[in-house]
Each structure stands twice: as C-alpha cells, then as structure tokens.
PyMOL CGO cylinders between C-alpha atoms (Angstrom):
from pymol import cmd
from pymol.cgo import CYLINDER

trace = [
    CYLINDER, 123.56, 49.67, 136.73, 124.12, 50.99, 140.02, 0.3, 1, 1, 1, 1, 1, 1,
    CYLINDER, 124.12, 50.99, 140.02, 127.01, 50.94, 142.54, 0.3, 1, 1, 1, 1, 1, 1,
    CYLINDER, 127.01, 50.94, 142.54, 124.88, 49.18, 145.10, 0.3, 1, 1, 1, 1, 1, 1,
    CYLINDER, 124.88, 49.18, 145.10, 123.93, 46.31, 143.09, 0.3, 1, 1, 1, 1, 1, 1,
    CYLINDER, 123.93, 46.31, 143.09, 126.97, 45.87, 141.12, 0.3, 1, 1, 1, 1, 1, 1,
    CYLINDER, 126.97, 45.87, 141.12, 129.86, 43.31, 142.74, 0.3, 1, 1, 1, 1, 1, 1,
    CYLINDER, 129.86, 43.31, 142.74, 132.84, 45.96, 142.78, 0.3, 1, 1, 1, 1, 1, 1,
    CYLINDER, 132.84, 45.96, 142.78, 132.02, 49.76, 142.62, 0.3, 1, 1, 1, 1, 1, 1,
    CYLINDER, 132.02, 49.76, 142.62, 135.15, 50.11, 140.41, 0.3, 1, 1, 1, 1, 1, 1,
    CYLINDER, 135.15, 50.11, 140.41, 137.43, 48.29, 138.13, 0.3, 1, 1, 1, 1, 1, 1,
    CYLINDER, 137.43, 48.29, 138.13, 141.03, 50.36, 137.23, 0.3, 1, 1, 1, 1, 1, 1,
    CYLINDER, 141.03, 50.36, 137.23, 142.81, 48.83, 134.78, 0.3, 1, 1, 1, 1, 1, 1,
    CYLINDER, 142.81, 48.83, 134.78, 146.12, 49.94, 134.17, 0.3, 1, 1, 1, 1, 1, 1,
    CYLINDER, 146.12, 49.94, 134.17, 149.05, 49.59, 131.37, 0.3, 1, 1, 1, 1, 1, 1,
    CYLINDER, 149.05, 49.59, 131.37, 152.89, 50.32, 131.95, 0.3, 1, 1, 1, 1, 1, 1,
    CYLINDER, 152.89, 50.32, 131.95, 153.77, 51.56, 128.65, 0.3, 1, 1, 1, 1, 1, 1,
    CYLINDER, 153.77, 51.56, 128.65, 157.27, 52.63, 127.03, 0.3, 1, 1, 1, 1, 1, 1,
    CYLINDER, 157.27, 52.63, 127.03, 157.08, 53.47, 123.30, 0.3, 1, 1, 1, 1, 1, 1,
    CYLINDER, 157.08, 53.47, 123.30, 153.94, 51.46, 122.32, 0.3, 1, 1, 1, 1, 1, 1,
    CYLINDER, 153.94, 51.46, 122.32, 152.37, 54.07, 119.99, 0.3, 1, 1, 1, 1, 1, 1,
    CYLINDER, 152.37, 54.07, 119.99, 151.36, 50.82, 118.24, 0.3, 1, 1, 1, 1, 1, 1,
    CYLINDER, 151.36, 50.82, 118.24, 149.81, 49.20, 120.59, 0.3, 1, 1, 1, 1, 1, 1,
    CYLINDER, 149.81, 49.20, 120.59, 148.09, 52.30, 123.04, 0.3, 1, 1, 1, 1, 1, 1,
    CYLINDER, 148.09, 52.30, 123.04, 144.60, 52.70, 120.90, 0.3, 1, 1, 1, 1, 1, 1,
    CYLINDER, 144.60, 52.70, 120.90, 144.19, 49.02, 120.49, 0.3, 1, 1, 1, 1, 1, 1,
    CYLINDER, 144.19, 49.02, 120.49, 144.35, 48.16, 123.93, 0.3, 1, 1, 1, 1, 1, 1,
    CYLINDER, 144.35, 48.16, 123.93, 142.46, 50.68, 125.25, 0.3, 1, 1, 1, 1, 1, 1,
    CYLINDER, 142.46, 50.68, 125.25, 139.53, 49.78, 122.74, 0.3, 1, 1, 1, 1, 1, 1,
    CYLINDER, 139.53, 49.78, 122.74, 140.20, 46.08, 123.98, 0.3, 1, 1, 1, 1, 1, 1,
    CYLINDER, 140.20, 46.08, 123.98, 139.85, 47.67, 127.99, 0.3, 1, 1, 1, 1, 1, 1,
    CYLINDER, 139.85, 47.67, 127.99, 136.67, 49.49, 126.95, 0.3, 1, 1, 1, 1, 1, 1,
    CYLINDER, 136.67, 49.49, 126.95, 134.98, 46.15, 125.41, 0.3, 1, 1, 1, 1, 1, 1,
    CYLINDER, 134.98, 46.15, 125.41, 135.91, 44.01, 128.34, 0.3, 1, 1, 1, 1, 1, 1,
    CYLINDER, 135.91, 44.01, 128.34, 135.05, 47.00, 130.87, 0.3, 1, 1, 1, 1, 1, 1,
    CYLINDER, 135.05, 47.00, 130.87, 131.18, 47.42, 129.70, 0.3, 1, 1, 1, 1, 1, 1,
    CYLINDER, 131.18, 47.42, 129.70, 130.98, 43.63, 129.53, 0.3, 1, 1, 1, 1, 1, 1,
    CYLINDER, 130.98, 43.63, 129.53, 131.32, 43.68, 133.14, 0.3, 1, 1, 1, 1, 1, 1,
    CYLINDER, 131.32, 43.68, 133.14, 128.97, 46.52, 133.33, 0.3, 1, 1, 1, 1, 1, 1,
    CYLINDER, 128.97, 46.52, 133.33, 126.54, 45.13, 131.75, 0.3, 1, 1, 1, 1, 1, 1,
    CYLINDER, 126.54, 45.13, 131.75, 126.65, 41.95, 133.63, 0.3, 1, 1, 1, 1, 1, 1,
    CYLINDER, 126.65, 41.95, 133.63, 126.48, 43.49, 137.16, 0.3, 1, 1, 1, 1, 1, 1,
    CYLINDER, 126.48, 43.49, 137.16, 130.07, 42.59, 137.75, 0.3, 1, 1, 1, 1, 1, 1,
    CYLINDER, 130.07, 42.59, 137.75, 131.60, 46.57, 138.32, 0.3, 1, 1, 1, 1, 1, 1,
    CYLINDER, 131.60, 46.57, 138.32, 129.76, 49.70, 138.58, 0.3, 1, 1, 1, 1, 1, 1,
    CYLINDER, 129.76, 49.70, 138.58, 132.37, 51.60, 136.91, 0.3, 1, 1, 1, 1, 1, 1,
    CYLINDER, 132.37, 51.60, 136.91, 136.17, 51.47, 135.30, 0.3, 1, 1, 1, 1, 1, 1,
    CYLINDER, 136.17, 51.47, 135.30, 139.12, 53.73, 134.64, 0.3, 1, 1, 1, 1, 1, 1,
    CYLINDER, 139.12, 53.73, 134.64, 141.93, 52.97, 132.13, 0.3, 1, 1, 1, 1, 1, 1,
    CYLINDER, 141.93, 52.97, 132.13, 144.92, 53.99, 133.36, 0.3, 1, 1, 1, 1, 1, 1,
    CYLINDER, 144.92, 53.99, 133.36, 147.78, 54.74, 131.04, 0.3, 1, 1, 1, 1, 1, 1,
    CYLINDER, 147.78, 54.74, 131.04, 151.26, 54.66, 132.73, 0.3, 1, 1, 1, 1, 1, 1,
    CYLINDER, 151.26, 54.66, 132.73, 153.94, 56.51, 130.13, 0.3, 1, 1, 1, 1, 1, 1,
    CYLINDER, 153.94, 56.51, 130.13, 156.90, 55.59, 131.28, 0.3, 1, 1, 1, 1, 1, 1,
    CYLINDER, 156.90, 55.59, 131.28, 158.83, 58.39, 130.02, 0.3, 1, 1, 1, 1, 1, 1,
    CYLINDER, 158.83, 58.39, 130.02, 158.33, 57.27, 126.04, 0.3, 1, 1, 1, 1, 1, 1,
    CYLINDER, 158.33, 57.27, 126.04, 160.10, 58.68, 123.37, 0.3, 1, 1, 1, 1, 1, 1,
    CYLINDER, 160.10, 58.68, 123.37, 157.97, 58.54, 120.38, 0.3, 1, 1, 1, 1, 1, 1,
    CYLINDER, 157.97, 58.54, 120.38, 154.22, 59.15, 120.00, 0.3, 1, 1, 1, 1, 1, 1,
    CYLINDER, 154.22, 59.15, 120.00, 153.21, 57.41, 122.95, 0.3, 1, 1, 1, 1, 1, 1,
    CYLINDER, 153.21, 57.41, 122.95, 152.45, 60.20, 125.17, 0.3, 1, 1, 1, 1, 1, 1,
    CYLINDER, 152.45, 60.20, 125.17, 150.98, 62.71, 122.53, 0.3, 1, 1, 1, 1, 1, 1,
    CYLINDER, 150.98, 62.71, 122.53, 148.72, 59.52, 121.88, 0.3, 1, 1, 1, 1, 1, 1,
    CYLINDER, 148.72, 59.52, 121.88, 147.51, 58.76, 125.29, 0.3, 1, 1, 1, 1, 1, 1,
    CYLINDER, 147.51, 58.76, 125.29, 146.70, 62.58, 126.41, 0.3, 1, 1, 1, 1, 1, 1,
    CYLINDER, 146.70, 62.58, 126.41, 144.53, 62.50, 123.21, 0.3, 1, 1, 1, 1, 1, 1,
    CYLINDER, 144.53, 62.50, 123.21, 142.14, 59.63, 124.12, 0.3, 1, 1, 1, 1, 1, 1,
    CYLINDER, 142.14, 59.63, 124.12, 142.00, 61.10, 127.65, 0.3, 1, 1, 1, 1, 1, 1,
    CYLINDER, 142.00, 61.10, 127.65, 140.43, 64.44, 126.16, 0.3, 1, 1, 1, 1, 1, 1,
    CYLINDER, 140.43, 64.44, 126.16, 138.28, 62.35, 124.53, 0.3, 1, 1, 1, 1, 1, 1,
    CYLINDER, 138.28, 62.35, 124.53, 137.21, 59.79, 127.22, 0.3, 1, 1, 1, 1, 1, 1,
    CYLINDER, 137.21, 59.79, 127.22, 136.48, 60.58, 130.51, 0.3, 1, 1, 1, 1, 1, 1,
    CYLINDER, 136.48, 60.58, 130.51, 137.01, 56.75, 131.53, 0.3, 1, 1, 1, 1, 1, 1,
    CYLINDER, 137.01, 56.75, 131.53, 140.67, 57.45, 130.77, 0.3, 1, 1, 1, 1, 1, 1,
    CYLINDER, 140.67, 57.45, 130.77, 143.58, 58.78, 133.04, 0.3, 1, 1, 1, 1, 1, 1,
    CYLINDER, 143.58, 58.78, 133.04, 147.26, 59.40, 131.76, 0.3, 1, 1, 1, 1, 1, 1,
    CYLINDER, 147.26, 59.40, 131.76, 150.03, 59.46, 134.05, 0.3, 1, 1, 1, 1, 1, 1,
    CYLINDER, 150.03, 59.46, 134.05, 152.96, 60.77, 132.72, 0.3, 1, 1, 1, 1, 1, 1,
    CYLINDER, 152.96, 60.77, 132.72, 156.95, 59.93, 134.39, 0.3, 1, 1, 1, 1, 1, 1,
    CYLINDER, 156.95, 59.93, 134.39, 159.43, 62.61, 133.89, 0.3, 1, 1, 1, 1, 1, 1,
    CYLINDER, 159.43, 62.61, 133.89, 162.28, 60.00, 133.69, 0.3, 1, 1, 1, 1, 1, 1,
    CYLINDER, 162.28, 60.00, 133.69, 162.14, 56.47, 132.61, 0.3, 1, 1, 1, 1, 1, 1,
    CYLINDER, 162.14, 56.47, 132.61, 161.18, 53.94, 135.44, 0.3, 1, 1, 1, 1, 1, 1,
    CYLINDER, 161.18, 53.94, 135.44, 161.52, 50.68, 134.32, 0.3, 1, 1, 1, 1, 1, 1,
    CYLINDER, 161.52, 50.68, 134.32, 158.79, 47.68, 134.84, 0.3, 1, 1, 1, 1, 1, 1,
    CYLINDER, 158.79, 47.68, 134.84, 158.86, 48.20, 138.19, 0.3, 1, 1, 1, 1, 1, 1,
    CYLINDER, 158.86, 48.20, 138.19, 158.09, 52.01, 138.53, 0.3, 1, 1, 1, 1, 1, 1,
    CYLINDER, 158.09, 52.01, 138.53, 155.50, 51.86, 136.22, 0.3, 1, 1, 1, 1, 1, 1,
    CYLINDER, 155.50, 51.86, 136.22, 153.41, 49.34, 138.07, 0.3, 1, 1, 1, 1, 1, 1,
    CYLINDER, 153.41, 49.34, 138.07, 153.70, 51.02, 141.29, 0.3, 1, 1, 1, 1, 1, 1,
    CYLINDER, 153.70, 51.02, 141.29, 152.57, 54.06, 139.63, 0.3, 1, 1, 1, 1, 1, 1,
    CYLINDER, 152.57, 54.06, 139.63, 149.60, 52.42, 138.16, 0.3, 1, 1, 1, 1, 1, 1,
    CYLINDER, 149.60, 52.42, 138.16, 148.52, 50.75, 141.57, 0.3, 1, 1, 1, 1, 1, 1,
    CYLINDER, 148.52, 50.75, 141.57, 149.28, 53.74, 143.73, 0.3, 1, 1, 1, 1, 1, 1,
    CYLINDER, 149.28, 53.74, 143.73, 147.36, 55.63, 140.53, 0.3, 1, 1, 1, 1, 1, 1,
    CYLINDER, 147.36, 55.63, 140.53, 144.71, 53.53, 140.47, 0.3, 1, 1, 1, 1, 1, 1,
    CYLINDER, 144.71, 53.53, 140.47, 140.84, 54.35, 142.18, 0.3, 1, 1, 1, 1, 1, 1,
    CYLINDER, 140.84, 54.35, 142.18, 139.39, 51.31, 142.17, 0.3, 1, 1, 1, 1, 1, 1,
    CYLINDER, 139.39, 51.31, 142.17, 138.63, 48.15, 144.44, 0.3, 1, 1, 1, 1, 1, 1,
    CYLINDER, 138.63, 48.15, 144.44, 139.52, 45.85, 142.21, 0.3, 1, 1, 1, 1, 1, 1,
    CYLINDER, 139.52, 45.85, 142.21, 143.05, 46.70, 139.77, 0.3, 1, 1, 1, 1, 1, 1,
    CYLINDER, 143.05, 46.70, 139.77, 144.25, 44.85, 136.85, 0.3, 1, 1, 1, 1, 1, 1,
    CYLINDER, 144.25, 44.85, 136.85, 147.28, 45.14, 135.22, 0.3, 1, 1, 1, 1, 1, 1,
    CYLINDER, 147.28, 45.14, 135.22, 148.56, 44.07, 131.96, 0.3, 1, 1, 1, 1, 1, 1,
    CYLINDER, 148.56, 44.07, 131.96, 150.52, 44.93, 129.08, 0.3, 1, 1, 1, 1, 1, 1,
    CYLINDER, 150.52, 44.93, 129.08, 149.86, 47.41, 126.12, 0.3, 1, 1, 1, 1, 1, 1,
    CYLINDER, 149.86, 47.41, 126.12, 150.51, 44.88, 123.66, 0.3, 1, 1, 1, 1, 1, 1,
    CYLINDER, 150.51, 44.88, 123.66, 147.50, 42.75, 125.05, 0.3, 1, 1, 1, 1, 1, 1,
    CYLINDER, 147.50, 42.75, 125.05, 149.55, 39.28, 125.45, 0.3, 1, 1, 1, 1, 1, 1,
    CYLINDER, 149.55, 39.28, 125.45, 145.90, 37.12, 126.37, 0.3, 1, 1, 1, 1, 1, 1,
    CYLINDER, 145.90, 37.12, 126.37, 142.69, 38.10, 125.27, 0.3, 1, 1, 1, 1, 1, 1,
    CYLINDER, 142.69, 38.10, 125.27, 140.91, 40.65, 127.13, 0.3, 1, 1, 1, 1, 1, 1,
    CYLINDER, 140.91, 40.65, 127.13, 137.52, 38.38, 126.60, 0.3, 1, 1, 1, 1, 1, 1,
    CYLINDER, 137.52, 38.38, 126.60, 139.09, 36.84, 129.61, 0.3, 1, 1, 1, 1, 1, 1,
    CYLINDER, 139.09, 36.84, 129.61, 138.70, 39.38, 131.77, 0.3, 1, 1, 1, 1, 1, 1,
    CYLINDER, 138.70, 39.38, 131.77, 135.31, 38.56, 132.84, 0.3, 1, 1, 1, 1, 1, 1,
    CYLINDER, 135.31, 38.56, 132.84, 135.78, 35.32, 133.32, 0.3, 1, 1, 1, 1, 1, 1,
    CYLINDER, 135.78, 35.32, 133.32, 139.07, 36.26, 135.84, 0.3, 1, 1, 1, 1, 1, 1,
    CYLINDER, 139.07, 36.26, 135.84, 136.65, 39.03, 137.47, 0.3, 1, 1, 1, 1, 1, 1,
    CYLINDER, 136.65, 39.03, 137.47, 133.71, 35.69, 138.07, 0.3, 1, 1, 1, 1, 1, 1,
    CYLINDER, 133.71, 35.69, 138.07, 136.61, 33.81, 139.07, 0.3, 1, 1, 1, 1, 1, 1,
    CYLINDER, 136.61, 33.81, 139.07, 137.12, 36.06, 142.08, 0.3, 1, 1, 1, 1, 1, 1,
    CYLINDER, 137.12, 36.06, 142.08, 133.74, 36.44, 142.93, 0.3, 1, 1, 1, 1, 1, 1,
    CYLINDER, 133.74, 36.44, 142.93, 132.86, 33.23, 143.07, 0.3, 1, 1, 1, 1, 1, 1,
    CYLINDER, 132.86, 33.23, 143.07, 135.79, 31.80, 144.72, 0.3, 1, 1, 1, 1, 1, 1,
    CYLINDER, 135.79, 31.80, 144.72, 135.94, 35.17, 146.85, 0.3, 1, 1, 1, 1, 1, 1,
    CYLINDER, 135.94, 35.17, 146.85, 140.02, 35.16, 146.12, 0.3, 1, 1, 1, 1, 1, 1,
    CYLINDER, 140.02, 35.16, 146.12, 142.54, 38.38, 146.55, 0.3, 1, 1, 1, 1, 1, 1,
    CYLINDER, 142.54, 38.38, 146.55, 144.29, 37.85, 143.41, 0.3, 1, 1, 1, 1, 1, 1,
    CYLINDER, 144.29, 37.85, 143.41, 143.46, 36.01, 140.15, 0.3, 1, 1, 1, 1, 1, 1,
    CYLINDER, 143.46, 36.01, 140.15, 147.08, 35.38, 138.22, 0.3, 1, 1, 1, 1, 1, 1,
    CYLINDER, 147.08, 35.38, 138.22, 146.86, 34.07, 134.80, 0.3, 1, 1, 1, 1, 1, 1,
    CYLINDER, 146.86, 34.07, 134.80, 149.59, 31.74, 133.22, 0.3, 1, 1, 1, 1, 1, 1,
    CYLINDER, 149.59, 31.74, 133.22, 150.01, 30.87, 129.85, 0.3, 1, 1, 1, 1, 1, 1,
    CYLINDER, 150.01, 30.87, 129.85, 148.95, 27.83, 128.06, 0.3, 1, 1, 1, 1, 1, 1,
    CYLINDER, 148.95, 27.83, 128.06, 151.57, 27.96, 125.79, 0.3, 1, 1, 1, 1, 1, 1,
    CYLINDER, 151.57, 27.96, 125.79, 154.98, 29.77, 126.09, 0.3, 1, 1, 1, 1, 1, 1,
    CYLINDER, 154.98, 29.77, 126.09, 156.83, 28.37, 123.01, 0.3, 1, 1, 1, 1, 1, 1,
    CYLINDER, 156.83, 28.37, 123.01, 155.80, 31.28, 120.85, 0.3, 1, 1, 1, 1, 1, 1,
    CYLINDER, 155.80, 31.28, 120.85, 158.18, 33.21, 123.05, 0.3, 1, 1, 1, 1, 1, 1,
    CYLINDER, 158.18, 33.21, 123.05, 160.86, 30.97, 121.81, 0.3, 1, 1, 1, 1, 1, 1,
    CYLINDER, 160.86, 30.97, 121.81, 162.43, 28.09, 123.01, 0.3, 1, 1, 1, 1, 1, 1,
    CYLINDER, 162.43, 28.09, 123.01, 164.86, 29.74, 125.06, 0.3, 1, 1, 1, 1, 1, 1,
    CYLINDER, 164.86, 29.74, 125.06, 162.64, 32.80, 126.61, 0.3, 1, 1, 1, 1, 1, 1,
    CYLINDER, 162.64, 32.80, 126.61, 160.47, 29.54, 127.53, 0.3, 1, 1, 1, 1, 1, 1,
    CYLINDER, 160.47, 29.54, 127.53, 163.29, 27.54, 129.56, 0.3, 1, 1, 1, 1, 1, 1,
    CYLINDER, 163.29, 27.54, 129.56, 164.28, 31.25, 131.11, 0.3, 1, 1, 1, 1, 1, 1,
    CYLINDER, 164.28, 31.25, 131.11, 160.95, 31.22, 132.14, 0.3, 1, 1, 1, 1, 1, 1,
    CYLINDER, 160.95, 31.22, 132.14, 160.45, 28.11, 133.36, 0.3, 1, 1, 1, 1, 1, 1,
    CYLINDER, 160.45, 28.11, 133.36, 163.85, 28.08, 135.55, 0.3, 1, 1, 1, 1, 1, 1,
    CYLINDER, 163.85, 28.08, 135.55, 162.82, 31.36, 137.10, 0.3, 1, 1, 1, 1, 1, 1,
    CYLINDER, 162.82, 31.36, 137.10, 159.50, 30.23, 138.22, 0.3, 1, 1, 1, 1, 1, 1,
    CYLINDER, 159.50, 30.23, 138.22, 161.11, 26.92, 139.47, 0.3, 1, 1, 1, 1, 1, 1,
    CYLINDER, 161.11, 26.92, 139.47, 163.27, 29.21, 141.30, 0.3, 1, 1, 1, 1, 1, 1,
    CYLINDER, 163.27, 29.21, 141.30, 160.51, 31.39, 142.96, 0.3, 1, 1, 1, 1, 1, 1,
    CYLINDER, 160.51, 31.39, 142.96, 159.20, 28.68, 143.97, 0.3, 1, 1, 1, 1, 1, 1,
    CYLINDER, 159.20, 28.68, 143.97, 161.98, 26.88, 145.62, 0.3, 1, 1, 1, 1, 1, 1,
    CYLINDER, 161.98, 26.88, 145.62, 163.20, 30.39, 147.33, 0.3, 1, 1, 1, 1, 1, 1,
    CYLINDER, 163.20, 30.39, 147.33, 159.86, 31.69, 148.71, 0.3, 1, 1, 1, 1, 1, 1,
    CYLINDER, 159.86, 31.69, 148.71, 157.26, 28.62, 148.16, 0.3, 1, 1, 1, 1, 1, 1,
    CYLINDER, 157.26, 28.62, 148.16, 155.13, 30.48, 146.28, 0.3, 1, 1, 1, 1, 1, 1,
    CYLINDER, 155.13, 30.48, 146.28, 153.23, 28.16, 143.91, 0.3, 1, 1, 1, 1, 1, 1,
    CYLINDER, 153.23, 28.16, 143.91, 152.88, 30.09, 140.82, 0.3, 1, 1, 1, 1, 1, 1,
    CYLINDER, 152.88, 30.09, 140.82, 152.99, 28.64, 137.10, 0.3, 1, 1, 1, 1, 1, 1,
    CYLINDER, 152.99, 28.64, 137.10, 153.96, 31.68, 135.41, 0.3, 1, 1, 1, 1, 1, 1,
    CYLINDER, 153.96, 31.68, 135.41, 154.82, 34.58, 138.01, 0.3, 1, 1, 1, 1, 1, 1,
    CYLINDER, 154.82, 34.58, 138.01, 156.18, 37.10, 135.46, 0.3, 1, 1, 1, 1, 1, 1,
    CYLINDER, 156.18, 37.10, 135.46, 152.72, 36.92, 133.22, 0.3, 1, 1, 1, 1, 1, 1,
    CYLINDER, 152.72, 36.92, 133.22, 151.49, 40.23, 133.29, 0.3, 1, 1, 1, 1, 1, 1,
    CYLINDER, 151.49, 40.23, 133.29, 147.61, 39.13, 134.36, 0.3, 1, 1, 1, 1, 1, 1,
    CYLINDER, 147.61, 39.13, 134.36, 147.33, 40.37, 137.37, 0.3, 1, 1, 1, 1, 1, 1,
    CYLINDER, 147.33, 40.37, 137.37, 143.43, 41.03, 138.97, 0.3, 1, 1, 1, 1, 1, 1,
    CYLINDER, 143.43, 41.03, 138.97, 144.01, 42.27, 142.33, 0.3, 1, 1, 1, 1, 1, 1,
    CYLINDER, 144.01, 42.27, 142.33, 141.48, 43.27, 145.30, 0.3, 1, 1, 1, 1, 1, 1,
    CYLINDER, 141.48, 43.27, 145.30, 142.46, 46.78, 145.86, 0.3, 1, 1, 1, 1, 1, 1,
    CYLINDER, 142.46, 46.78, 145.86, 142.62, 45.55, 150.02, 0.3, 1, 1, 1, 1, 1, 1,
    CYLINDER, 142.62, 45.55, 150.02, 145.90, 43.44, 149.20, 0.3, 1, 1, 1, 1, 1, 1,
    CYLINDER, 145.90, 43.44, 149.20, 147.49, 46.77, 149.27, 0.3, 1, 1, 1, 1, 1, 1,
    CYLINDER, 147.49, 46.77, 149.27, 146.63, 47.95, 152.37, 0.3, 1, 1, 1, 1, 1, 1,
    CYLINDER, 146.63, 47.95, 152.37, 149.21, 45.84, 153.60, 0.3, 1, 1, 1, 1, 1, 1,
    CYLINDER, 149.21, 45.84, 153.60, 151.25, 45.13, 150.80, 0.3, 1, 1, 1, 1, 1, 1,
    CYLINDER, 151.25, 45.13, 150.80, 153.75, 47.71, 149.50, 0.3, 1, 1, 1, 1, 1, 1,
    CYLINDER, 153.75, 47.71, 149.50, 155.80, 46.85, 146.73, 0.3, 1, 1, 1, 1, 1, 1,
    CYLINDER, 155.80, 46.85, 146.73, 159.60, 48.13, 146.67, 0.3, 1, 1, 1, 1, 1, 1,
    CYLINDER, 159.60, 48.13, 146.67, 160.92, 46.03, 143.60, 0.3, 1, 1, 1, 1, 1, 1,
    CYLINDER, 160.92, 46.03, 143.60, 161.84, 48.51, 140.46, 0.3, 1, 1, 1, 1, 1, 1,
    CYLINDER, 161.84, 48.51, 140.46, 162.77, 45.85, 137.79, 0.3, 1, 1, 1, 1, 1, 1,
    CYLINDER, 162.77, 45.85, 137.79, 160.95, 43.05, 136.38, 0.3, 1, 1, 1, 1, 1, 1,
    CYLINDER, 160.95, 43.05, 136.38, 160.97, 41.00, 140.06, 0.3, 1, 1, 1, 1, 1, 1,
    CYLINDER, 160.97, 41.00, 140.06, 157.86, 43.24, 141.04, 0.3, 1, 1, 1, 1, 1, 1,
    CYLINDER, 157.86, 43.24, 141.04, 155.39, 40.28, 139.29, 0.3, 1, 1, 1, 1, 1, 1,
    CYLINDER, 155.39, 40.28, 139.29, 157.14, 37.79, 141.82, 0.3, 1, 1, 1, 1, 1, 1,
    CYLINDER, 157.14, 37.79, 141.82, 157.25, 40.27, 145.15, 0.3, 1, 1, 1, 1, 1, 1,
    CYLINDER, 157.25, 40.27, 145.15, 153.41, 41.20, 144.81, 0.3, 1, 1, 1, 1, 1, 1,
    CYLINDER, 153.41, 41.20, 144.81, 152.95, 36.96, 145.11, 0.3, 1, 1, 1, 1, 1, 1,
    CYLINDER, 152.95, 36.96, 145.11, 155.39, 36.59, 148.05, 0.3, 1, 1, 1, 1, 1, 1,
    CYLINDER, 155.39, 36.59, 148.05, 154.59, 39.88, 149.99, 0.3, 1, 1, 1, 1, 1, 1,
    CYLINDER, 154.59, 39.88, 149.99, 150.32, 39.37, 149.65, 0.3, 1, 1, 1, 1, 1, 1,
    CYLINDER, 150.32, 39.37, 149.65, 150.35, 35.19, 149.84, 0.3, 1, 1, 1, 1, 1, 1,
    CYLINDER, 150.35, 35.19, 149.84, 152.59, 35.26, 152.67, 0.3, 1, 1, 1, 1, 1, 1,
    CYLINDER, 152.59, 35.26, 152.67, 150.22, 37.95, 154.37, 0.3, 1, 1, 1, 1, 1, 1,
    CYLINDER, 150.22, 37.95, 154.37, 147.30, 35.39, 154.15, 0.3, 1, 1, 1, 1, 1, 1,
    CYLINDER, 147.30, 35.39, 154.15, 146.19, 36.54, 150.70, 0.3, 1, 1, 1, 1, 1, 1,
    CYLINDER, 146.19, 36.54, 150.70, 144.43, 34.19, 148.55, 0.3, 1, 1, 1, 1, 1, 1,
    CYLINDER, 144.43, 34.19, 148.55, 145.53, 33.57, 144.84, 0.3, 1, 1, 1, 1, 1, 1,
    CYLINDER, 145.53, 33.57, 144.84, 143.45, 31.67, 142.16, 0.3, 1, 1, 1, 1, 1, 1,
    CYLINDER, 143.45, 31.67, 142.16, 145.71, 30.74, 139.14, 0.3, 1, 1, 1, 1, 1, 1,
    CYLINDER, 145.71, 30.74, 139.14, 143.70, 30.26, 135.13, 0.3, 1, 1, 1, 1, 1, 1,
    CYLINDER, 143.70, 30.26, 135.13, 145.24, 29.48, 132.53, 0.3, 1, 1, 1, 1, 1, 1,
    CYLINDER, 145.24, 29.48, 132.53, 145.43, 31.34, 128.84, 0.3, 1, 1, 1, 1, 1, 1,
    CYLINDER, 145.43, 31.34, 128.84, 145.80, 31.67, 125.57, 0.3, 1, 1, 1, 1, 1, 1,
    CYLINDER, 145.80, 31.67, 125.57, 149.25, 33.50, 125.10, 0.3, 1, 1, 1, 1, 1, 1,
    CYLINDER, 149.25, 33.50, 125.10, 149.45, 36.23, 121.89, 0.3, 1, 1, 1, 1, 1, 1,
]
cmd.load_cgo(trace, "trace")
C-alpha cells in the first residue's frame, strides 16, 4: 500500500503510561493488530506506537525500550519526573508524526477492533475528532459512574460542549486540530479542554459509542 493511495499517510497512536508493566506488551500487540488492519484496508499508509513513560517506577520503562529495539513501528518517550495525565498527553501529541493521532490508555478500556471503524467514521463523515463514550459505565462502580456523569453534565453546562463521556480516553484526532489548538491543562481536565479549545475553533466532533473493559 502506498502513501498516495492510502486515506492518511500516518496513524500515531500513543499511550500515557505510569507503572503498567502489565499492561505495556498487550496493548501494543492490540495497536499493531488494529494498525495493519487499517493498512491493509487502504485506510493509513503507515503507524507509530508511541509509548509515553511517565516517569514509572517499576518495569515499565525497561519494558517499553525493549519492544522499541525490536520494532521499528515503536517510539519510547521517556519523562525525567512524573507528569501527571496531563503531561503525558501533551507529550504524546507534541511526540507524535502523524496526521491522524489517537490516544488511549495502556490498559485498553474498549476494544481496539474499534479502531477502524472510528478511523471510517472520520473519513466518511470527514470529522476533526472522533470521541468514543461508553456504553456502559457501571463496571466502574456506581459511584465513579454518578462522578462521571455530574462532571460531564457540568462540561456541558459551563462550556456547551455536547459530549457523553468527555474524560473517555478515545480520542482520534486530525493532526490539523493542533495547529490551532494548544493544550495547557496538566491534570485529568486535558480530555475536556481538547473538546472546548478545537469545537469552539470550528472543529468538528463525531461521538460512537463502546463497549467499556
């Protein structure tokens, strides 16, 4: 498959990641699946897998240089101190190559399977941003769900951004939107200030819904 024929010359998908030794092989291997699905399909040209260590203490890091040495497709970027939510995903944008950047996290909360379907998504309905939202939050707990639930309520009613689960970390960006977007947010607002800043610039968002893990 070629660059010129392919929809996006490059898809970068990155992962914040704290002490997920668990969780870093798996979701790479999940990345790679989903990654030469699109390939194969005409959809991207290319992909990176980005790897954001956010200052881990365990075997994270040691982990993630490894399956860099041993696949080219794979980039490690590695913070000195720890960063928070925030950091880490404007590391991974500012890190990332591509013209079209997901982020998620390393413990794979949806099924990567629907990554193509998010990447058609955009093409068809030619949007900036695809943001997923979960089908079903009560596996989180009944009181993570009603936290939830108030916060997006109160997005919503602050900035009129209308966005079902704004903290779900499913987010399929063009890499355009941040031409003109520049995030500033270190904590776990980021998720909510990418919406505002790019929507309010004239960005379009398509919302899908998913299975939640």
């Amino acid at each position: 498959m070629t660059s010129t024929s392919a929809h996006f010359e490059k898809l970068s998908i990155f992962y914040p990641m704290w002490n997920e030794e668990e969780y870093v092989d798996r979701a790479i291997t999940a990345g790679r699946r989903a990654c030469s699905i699109l390939m194969e399909a005409g959809d991207i040209a290319d992909y990176e897998l980005i790897i954001v260590d956010d200052a881990s203490t365990d075997g994270t890091a040691a982990i993630a240089d490894r399956i860099a040495a041993e696949d080219p497709h794979v980039r490690v970027v590695h913070h000195a101190k720890n960063r928070k939510l925030g950091g880490a995903i404007k590391t991974g944008f500012a890190t990332a190559s591509g013209d079209l950047i997901l982020y998620t996290d390393a413990d794979l909360p949806f099924d990567m399977a629907e990554l193509p379907r998010a990447v058609r998504l955009m093409i068809d309905y030619d949007a900036d941003i695809i943001s997923a939202y979960r089908f079903d939050r009560t596996g989180e707990g009944y009181l993570r769900t009603i936290y939830t639930f108030c916060y997006n309520l109160l997005i919503r009613t602050l900035f009129g951004v209308k966005a079902r689960d704004i903290n779900f970390a499913f987010k399929l960006c063009r890499a355009r939107v941040f031409d003109h977007v520049e995030l500033k947010s270190e904590g776990s607002f980021i998720d909510a200030e990418l919406v505002i800043r790019a929507t309010r610039l004239g960005y379009e968002m398509l919302q899908f819904g998913v299975d939640y893990f």
